[in-house]
TIMI-2910 file (N, C-alpha, C, CB; in pm, 1 decimal, decimal comma, always signed):
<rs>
+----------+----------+----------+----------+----------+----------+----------+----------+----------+----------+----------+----------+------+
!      n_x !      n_y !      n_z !     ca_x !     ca_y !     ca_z !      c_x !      c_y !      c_z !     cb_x !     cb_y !     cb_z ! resn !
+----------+----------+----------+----------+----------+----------+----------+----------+----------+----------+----------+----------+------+
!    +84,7 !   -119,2 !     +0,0 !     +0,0 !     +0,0 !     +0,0 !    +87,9 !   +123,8 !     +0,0 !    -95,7 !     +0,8 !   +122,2 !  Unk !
!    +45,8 !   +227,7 !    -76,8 !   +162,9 !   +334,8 !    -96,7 !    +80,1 !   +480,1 !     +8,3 !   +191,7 !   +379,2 !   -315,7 !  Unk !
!   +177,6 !   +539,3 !    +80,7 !   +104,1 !   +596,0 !   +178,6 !   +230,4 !   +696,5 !   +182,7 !    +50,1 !   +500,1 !   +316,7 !  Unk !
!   +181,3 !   +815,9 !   +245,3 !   +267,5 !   +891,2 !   +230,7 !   +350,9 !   +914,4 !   +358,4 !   +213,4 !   +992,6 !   +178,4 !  Unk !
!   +465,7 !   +952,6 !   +345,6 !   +607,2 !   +959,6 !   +426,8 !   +597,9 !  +1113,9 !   +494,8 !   +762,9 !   +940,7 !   +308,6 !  Unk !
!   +564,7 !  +1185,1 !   +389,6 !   +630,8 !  +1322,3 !   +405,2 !   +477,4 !  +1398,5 !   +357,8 !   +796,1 !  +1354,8 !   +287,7 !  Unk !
!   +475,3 !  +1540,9 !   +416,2 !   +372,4 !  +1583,9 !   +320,6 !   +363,0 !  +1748,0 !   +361,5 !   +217,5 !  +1489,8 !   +340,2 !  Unk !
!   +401,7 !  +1848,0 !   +280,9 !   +426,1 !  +1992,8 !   +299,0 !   +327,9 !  +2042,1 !   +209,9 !   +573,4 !  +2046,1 !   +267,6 !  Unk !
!   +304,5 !  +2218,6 !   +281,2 !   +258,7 !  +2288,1 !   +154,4 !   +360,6 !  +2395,6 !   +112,5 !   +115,1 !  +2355,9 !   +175,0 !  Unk !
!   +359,2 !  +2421,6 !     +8,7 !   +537,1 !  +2449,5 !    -79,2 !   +432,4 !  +2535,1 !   -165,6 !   +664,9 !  +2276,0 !   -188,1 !  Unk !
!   +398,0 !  +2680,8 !   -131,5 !   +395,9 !  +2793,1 !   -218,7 !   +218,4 !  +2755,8 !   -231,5 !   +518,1 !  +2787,0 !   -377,8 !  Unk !
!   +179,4 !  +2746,6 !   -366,8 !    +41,8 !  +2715,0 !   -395,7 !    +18,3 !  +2577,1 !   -400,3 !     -1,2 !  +2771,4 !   -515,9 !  Unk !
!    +95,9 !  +2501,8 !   -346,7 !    +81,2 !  +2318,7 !   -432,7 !   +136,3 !  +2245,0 !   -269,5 !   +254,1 !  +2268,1 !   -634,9 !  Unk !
!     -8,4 !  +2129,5 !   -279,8 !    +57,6 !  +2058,7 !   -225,1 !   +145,8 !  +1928,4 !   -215,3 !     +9,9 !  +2064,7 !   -185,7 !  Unk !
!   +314,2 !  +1903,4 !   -143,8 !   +372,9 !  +1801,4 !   -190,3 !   +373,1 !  +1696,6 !   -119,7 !   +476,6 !  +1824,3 !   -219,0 !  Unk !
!   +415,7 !  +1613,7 !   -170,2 !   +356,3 !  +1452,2 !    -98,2 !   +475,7 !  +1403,0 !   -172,6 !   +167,3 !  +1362,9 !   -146,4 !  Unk !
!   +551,4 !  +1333,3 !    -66,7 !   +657,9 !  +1234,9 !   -117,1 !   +619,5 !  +1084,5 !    -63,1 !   +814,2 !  +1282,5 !    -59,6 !  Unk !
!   +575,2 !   +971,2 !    -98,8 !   +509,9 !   +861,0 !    -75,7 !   +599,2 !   +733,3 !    -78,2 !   +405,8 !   +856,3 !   -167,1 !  Unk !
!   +591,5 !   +634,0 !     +9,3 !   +648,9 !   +559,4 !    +58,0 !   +755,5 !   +474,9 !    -65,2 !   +546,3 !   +491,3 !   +134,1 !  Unk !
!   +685,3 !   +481,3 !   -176,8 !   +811,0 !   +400,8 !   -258,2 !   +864,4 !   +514,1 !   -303,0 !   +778,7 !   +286,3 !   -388,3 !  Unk !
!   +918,9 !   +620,8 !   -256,6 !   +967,4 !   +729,3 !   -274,3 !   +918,9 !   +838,3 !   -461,1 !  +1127,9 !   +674,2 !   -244,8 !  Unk !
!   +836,3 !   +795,3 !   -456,2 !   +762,2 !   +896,3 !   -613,9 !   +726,5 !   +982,3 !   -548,2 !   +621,8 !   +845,9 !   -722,8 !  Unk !
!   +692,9 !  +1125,8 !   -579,4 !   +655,6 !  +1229,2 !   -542,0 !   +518,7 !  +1302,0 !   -655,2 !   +792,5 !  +1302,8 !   -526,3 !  Unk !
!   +428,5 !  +1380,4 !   -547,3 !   +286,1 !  +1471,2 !   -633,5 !   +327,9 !  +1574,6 !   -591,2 !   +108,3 !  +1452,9 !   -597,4 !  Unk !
!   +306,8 !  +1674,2 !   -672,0 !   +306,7 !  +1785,0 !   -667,6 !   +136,2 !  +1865,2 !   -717,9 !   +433,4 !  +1809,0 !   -748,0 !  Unk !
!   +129,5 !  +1893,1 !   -641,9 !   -100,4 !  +1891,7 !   -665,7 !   -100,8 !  +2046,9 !   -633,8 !   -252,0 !  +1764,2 !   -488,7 !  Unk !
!   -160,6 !  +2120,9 !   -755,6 !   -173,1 !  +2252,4 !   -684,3 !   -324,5 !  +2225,9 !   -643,1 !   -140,9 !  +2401,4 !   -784,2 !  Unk !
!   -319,2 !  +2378,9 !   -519,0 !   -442,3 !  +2413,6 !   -451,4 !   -586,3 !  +2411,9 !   -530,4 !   -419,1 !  +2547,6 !   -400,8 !  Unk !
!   -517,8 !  +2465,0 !   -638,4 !   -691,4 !  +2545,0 !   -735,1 !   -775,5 !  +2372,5 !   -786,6 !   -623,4 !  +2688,4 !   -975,9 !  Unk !
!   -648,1 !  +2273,8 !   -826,7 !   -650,6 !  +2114,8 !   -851,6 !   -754,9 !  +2068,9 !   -726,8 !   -473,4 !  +2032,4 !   -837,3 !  Unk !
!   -667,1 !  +2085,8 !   -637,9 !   -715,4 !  +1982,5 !   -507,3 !   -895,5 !  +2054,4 !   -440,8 !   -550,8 !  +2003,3 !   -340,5 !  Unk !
!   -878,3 !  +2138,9 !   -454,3 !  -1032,5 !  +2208,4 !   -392,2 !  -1100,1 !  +2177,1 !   -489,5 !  -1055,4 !  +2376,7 !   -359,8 !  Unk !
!  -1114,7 !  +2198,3 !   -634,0 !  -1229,0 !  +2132,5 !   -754,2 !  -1221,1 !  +2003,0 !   -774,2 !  -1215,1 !  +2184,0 !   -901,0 !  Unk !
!  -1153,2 !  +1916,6 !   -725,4 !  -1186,7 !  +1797,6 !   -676,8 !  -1190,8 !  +1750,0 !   -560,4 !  -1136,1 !  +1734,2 !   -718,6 !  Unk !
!  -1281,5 !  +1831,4 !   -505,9 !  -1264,1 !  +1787,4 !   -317,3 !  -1402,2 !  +1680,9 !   -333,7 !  -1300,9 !  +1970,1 !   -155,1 !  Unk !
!  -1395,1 !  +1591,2 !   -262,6 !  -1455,2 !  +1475,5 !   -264,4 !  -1582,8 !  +1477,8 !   -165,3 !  -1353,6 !  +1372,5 !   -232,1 !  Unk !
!  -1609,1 !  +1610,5 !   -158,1 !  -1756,2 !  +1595,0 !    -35,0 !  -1852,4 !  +1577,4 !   -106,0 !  -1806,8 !  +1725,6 !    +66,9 !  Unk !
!  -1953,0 !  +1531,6 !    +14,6 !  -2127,4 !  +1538,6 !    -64,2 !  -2134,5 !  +1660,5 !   -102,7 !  -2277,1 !  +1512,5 !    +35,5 !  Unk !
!  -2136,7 !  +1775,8 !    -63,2 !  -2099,4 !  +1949,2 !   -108,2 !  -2076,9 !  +1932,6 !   -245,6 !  -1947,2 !  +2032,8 !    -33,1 !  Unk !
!  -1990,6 !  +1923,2 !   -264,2 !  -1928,8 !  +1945,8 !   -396,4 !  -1952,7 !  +1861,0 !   -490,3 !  -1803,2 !  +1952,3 !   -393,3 !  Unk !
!  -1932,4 !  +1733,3 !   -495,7 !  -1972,6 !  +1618,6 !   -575,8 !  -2118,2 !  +1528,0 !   -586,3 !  -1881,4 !  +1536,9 !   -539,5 !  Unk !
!  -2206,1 !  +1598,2 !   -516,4 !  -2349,8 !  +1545,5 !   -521,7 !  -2329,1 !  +1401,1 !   -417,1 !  -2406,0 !  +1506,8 !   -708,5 !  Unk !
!  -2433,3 !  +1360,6 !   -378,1 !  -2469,0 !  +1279,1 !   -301,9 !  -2576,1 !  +1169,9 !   -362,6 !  -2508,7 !  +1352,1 !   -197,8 !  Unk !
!  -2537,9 !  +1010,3 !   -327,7 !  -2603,1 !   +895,9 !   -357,5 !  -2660,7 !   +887,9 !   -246,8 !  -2533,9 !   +783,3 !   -398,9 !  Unk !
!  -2792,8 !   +802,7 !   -240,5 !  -2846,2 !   +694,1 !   -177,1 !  -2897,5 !   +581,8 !   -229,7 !  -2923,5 !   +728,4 !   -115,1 !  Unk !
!  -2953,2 !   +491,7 !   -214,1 !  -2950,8 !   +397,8 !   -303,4 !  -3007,1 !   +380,5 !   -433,1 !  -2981,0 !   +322,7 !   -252,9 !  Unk !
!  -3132,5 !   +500,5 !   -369,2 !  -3242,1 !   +575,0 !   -476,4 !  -3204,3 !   +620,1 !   -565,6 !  -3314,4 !   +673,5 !   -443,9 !  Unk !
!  -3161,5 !   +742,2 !   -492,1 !  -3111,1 !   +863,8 !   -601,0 !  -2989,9 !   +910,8 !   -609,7 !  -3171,8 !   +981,7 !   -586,0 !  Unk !
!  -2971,3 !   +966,6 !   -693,6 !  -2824,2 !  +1067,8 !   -720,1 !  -2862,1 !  +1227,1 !   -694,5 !  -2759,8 !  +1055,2 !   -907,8 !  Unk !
!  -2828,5 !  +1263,6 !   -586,4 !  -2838,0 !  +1431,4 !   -604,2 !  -2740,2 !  +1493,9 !   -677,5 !  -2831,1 !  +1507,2 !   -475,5 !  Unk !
!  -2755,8 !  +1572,2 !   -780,9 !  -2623,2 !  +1649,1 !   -852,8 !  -2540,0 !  +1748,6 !   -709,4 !  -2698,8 !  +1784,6 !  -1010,7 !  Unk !
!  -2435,2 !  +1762,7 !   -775,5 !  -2376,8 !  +1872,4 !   -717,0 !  -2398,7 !  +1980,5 !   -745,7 !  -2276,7 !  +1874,0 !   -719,1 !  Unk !
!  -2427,6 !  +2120,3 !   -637,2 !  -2486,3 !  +2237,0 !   -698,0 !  -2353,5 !  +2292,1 !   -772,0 !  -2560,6 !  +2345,8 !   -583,3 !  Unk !
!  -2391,0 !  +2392,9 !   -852,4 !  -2255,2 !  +2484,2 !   -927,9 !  -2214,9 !  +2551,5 !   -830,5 !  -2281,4 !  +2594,4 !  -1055,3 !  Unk !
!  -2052,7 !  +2556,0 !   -781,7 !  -2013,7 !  +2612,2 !   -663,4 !  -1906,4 !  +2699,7 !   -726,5 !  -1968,6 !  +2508,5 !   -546,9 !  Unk !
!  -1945,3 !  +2826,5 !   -664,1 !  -1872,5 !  +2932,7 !   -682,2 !  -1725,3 !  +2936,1 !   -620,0 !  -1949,7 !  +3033,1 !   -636,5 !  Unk !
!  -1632,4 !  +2971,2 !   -671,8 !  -1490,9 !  +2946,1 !   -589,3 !  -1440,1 !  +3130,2 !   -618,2 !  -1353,7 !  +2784,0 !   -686,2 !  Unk !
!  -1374,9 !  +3153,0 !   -479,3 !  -1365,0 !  +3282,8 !   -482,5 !  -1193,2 !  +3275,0 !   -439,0 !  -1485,1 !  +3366,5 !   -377,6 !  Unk !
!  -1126,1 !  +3359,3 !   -412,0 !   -979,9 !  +3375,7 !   -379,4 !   -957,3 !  +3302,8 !   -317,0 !   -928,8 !  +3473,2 !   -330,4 !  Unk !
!  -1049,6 !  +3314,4 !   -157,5 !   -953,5 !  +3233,4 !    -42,4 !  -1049,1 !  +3114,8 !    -62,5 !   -936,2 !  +3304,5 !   +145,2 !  Unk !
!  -1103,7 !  +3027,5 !   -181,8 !  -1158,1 !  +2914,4 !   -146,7 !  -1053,9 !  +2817,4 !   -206,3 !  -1304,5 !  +2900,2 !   -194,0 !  Unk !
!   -923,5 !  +2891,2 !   -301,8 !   -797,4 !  +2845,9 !   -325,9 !   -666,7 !  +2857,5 !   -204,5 !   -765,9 !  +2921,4 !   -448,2 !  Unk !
!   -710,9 !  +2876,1 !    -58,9 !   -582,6 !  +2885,3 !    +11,2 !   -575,9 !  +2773,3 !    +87,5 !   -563,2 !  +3005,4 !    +93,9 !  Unk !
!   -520,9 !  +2692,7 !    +82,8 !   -496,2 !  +2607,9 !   +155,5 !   -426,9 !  +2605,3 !   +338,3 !   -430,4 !  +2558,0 !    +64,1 !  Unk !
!   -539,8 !  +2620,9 !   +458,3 !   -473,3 !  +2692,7 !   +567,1 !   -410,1 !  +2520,3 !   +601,5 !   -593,5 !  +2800,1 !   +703,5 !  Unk !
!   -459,1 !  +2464,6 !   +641,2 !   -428,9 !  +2323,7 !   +724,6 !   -456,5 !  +2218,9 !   +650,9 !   -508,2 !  +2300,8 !   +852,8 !  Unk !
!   -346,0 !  +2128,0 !   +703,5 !   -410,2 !  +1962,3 !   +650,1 !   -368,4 !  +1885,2 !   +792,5 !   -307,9 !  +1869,5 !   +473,6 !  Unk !
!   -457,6 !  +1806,8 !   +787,2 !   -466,1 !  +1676,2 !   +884,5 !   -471,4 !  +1500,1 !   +785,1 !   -643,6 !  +1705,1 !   +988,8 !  Unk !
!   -400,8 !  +1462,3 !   +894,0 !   -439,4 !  +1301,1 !   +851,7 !   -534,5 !  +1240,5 !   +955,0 !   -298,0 !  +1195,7 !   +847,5 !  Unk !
!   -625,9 !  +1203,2 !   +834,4 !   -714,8 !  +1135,2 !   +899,5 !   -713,7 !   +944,2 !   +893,7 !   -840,8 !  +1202,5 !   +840,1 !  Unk !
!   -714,8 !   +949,2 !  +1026,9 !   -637,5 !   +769,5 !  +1019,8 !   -524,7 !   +700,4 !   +948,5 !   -726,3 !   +677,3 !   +967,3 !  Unk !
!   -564,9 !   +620,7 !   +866,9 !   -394,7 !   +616,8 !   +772,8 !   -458,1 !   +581,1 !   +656,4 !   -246,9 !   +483,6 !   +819,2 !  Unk !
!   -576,8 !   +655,8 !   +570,1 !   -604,6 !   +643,2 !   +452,1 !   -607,9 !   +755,1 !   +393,2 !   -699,9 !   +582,8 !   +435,3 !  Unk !
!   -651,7 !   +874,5 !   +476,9 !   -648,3 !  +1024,4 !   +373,4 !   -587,3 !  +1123,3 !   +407,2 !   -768,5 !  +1093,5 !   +347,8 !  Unk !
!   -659,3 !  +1218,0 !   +376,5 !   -618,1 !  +1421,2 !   +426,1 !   -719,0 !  +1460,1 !   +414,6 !   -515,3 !  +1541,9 !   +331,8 !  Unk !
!   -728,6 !  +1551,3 !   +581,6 !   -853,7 !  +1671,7 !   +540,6 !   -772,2 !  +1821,5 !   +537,7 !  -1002,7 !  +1680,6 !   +685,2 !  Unk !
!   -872,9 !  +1861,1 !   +411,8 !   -785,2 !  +2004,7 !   +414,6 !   -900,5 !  +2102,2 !   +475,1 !   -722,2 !  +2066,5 !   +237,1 !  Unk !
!   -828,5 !  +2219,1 !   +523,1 !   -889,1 !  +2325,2 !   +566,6 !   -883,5 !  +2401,8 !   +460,2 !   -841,2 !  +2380,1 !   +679,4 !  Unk !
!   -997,1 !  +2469,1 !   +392,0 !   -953,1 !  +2592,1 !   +342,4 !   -994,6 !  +2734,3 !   +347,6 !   -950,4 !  +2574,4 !   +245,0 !  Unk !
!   -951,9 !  +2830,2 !   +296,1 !   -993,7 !  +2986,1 !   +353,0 !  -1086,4 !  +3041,1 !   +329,2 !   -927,3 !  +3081,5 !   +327,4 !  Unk !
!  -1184,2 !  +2999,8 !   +275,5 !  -1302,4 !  +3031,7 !   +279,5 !  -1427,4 !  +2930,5 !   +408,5 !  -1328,4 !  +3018,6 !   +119,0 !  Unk !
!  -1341,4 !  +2856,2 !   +458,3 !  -1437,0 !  +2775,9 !   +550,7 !  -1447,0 !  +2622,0 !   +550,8 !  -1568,7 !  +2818,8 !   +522,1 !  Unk !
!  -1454,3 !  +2568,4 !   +386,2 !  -1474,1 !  +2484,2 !   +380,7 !  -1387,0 !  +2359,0 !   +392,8 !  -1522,6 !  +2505,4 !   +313,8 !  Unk !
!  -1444,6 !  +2278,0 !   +483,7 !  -1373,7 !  +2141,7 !   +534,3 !  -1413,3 !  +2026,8 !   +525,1 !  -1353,3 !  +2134,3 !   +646,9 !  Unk !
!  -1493,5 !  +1998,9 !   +482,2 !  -1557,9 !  +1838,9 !   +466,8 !  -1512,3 !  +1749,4 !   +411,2 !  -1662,8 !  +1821,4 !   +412,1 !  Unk !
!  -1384,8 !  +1759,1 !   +293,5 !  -1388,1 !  +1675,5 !   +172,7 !  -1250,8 !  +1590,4 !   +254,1 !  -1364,7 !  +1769,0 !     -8,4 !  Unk !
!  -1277,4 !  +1479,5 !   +243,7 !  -1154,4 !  +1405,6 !   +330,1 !  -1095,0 !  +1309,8 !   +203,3 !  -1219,5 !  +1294,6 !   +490,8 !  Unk !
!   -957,4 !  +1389,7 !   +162,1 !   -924,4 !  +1332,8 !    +50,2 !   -850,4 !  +1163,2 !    +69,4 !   -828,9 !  +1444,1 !    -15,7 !  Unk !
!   -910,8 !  +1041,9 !    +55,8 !   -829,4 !   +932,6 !    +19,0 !   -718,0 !   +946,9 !    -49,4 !   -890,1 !   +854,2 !    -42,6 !  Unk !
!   -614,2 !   +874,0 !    +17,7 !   -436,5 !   +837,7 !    -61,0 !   -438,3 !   +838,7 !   -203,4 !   -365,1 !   +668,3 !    -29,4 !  Unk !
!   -557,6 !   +734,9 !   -179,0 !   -574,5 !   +667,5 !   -394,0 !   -593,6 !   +822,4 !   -465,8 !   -795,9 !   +528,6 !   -454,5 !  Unk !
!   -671,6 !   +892,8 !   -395,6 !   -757,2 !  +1020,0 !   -490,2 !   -596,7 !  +1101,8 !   -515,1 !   -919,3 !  +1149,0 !   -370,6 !  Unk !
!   -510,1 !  +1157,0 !   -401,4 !   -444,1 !  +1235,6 !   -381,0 !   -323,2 !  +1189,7 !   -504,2 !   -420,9 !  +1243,4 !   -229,8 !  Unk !
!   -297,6 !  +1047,6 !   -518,0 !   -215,2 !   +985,2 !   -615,6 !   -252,8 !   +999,5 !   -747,6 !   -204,1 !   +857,4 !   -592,8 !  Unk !
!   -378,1 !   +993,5 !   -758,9 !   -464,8 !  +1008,0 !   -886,1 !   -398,9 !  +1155,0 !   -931,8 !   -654,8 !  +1008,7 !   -853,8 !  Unk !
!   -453,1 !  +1233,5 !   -833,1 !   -442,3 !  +1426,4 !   -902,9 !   -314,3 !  +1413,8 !   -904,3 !   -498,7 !  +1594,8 !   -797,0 !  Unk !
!   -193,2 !  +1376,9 !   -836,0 !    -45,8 !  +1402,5 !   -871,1 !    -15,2 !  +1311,8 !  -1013,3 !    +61,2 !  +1350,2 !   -731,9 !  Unk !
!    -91,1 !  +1256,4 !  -1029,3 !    -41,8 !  +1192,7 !  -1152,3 !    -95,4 !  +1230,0 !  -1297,2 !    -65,4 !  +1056,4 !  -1134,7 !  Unk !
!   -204,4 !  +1323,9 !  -1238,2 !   -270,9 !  +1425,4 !  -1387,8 !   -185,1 !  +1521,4 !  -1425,3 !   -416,5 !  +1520,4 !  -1364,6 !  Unk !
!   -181,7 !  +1591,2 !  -1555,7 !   -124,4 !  +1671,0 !  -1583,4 !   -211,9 !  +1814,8 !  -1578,6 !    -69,9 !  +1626,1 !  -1690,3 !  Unk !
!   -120,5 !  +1886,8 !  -1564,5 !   -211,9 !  +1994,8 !  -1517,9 !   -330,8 !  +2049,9 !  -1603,8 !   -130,5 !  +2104,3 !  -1490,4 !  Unk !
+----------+----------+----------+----------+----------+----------+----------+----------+----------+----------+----------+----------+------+
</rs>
């Protein structure tokens, strides 16, 4: 399982150096338009699919104040406009470092 070692925020981007030593480099504006909450990405139940509403992103909804690890599968980020919910999984965070911008 590849999990990360190290993990800074370095200017606008955040870096992640991961246990078989490969490195992401994920900017902010990346990681918040794919934040993984019911918020942002609509919500299932078994029924239905709620869409996600169109969410406005303003200056500080690109600042990245804090990150936490949550247990030993993700990251929650804080960001400057408030919003905190989206608790990014390892897999997701590997995914966006491996897109091109």
């Amino acid at each position: 399982m590849i999990i990360p070692q190290r993990i800074e925020i370095v200017g606008n981007y955040l870096a992640i150096q991961w246990n078989d030593l490969s490195e992401s480099l994920i900017a902010f504006e990346k990681l918040r338009k794919n934040c993984p909450c019911a918020l942002c990405q609509g919500e299932s139940t078994l029924l239905t699919k709620a869409k996600a509403p169109k969410l406005a992103f303003g200056p500080k909804s690109m600042e990245l104040k804090e990150i936490r690890m949550v247990g030993s599968y993700a990251l929650q980020c804080f960001w400057g406009d408030g919003h905190q919910s989206g608790i990014y999984p390892f897999s997701l965070l590997l995914e966006l470092g491996k897109e091109k911008e």
